[in-house]
C-alpha positions, -999 to +999 in steps of 0.1 A: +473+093+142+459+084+108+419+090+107+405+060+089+380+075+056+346+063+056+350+050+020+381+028+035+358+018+059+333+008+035+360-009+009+373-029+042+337-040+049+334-054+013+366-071+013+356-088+046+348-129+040+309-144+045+317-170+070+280-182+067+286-188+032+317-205+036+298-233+056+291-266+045+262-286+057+274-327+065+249-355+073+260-369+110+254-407+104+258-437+129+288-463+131+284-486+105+285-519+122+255-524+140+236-492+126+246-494+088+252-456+086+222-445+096+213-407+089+209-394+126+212-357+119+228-324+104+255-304+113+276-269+097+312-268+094+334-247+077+358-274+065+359-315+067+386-302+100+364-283+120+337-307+127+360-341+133+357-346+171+323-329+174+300-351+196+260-357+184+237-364+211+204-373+210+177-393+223+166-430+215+132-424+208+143-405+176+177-427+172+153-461+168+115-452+176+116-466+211+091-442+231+096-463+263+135-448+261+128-412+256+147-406+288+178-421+273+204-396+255+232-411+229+266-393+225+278-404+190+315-383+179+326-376+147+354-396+134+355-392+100+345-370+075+337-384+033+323-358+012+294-350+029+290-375+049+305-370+089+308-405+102+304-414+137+311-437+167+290-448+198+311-430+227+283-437+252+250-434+268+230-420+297+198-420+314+186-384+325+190-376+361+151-362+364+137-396+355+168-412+377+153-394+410+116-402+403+128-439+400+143-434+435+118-431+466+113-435+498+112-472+511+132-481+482+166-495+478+192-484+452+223-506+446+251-489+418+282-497+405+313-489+382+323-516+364+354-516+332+348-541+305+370-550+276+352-568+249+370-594+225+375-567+199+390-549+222+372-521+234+372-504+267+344-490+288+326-483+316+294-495+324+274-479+355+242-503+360+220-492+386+192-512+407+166-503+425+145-522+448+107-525+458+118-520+496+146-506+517+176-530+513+199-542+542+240-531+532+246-567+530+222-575+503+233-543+487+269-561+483+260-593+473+236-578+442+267-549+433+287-586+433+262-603+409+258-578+391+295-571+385+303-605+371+268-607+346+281-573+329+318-587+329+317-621+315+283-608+289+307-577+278+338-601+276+322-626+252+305-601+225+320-576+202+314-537+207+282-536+181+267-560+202+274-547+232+257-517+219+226-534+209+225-547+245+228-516+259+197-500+241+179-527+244+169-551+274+195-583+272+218-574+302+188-559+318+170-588+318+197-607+326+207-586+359+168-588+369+163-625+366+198-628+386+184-605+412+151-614+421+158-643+438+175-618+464+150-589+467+117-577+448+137-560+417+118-526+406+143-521+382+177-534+370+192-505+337+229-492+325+223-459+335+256-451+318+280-455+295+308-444+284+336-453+260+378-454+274+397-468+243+387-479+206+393-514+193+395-528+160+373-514+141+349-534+123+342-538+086+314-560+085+280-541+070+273-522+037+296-494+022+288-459+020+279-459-014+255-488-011+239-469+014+239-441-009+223-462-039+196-478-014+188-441+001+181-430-037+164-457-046+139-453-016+136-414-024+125-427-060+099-454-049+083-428-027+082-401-052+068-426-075+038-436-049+032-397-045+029-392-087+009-428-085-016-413-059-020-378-073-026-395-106-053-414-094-068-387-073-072-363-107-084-393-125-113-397-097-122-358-103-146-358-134-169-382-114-169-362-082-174-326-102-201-343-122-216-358-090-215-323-073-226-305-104-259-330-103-265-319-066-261-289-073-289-292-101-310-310-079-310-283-051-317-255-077-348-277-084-361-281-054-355-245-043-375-232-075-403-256-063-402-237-032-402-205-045-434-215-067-453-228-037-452-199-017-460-175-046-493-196-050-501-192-017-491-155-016-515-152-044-543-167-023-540-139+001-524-160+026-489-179+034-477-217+037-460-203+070-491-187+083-510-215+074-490-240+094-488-216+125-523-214+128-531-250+127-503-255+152-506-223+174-524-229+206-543-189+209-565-194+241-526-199+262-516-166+245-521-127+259-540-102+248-513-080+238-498-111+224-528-116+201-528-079+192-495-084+177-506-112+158-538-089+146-510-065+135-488-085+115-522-096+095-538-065+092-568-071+110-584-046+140-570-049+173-601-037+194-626-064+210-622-090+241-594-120+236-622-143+224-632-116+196-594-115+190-587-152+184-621-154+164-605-125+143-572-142+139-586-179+132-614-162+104-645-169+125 
């Protein structure tokens, strides 16, 4: 058996490919019609073949800003691949089971379904709404709101495109429809699409900008910003002179009254006796102090220590 060399070994090594470097990075952006190609996230892929089929999830708070829907997660999969651009399509949504159980308590009702809509573009899928009530609900008013609800999401899914469908889904139309349809039935706590999930594409739409007007608009909006960053910096070193000469002045001003100081308390060192000292002995109260507590102060001045405490305060005071 042939014993591999360690400078084989080391030429193999060299030969082998980088796969890191190999990688592309691609901007995962949303379907065009209703989201315009919105710029959702990032992903790496060796080749344009690798990352078709991938799906993105993520939440709708950082899809649209909606903090209320934090709880909500989006599956967008990639379709299409231009340049660097992976394109997408809504495959579904779903609420997260955590905040699904906390909904649900005791002395509450819940009332779910399955239902399979086709809209007029021709898209497939399956809708899961789910309703929960104040109180505990009787099996019989379970059926007839899994009824009502049925037909609302059927014949609001059959009339509307897939974008709008969409936009009803993250928003609050057929959950404010299914509430209002409900109530008269039982207190309604809550009335969602917990899920969704796409069966079978459609047509496809082509309504909504092209890639490259995106493109142009996203470069244009880079440009404006970087041109209100140069605008404010600008204006923040032309402001500078004044507030250097304005801290320079203080600065002045402080050096002035600090050399006042200094001359003040020279003077009175001169005299043989302090501003400080002078001050504490006006404000000092000596008849509420000790004895040994008016030697110390005897000591600190230089004066004798010796004598009874009204000798001592007489001493101190310059009787």
């Amino acid at each position: 058996m042939a014993v591999r060399s360690s400078a084989q070994s080391r030429n193999l090594a060299r030969k082998q490919r980088d796969k890191w470097k190999a990688k592309r990075i691609f901007s995962i952006r949303a379907p065009r019609n209703p989201w315009q190609y919105k710029k959702i996230g990032e992903t790496i892929g060796e080749n344009e073949e690798f990352i078709k089929g991938r799906v993105f999830q993520t939440t709708q708070q950082e899809f649209d800003g909606d903090f209320t829907k934090m709880h909500v997660k989006l599956n967008f999969r990639i379709v299409e691949v231009v340049n660097q651009d992976a394109i997408t399509e809504f495959v579904g949504h779903e609420h997260q089971n955590d905040h699904i159980r906390r909904q649900i308590r005791r002395y509450r009702g819940k009332v779910d379904a399955v239902v399979d809509v086709i809209t007029n573009d021709g898209y497939l899928i399956r809708l899961k709404p789910l309703i929960v009530t104040e109180g505990r609900a009787t099996s019989s008013m379970k059926k007839i709101m899994r009824k009502k609800a049925t037909e609302i999401i059927t014949i609001f899914a059959s009339t509307c495109t897939y974008s709008n469908l969409q936009k009803a889904i993250l928003g609050s139309e057929i959950e404010n429809n299914m509430s209002n349809a409900l109530s008269p039935i039982t207190k309604i706590r809550s009335a969602v699409i917990a899920k969704s999930q796409l069966l079978k594409t459609g047509v496809v739409s082509s309504e909504g900008p092209t890639l490259d007007e995106i493109h142009a608009a996203e470069i244009k909006a880079e440009a404006e910003l970087k041109a209100r960053k140069e605008a404010a910096l600008s204006s923040t070193e032309d402001e500078g002179p004044t507030i250097l000469e304005a801290a320079e002045a203080m600065e002045s001003i402080s050096e002035k009254a600090s050399d006042d100081n200094t001359t003040v308390e020279n003077n009175g060192e001169k005299d043989g006796v302090s501003s400080a000292s002078i001050v504490s002995d006006v404000e000092t109260d000596y008849s509420s102090m000790t004895v040994a507590e008016l030697k110390e102060v005897l000591k600190e001045l230089g004066k004798p220590v010796s004598g009874k405490k009204a000798d001592l305060i007489a001493r101190i005071i310059g009787e």
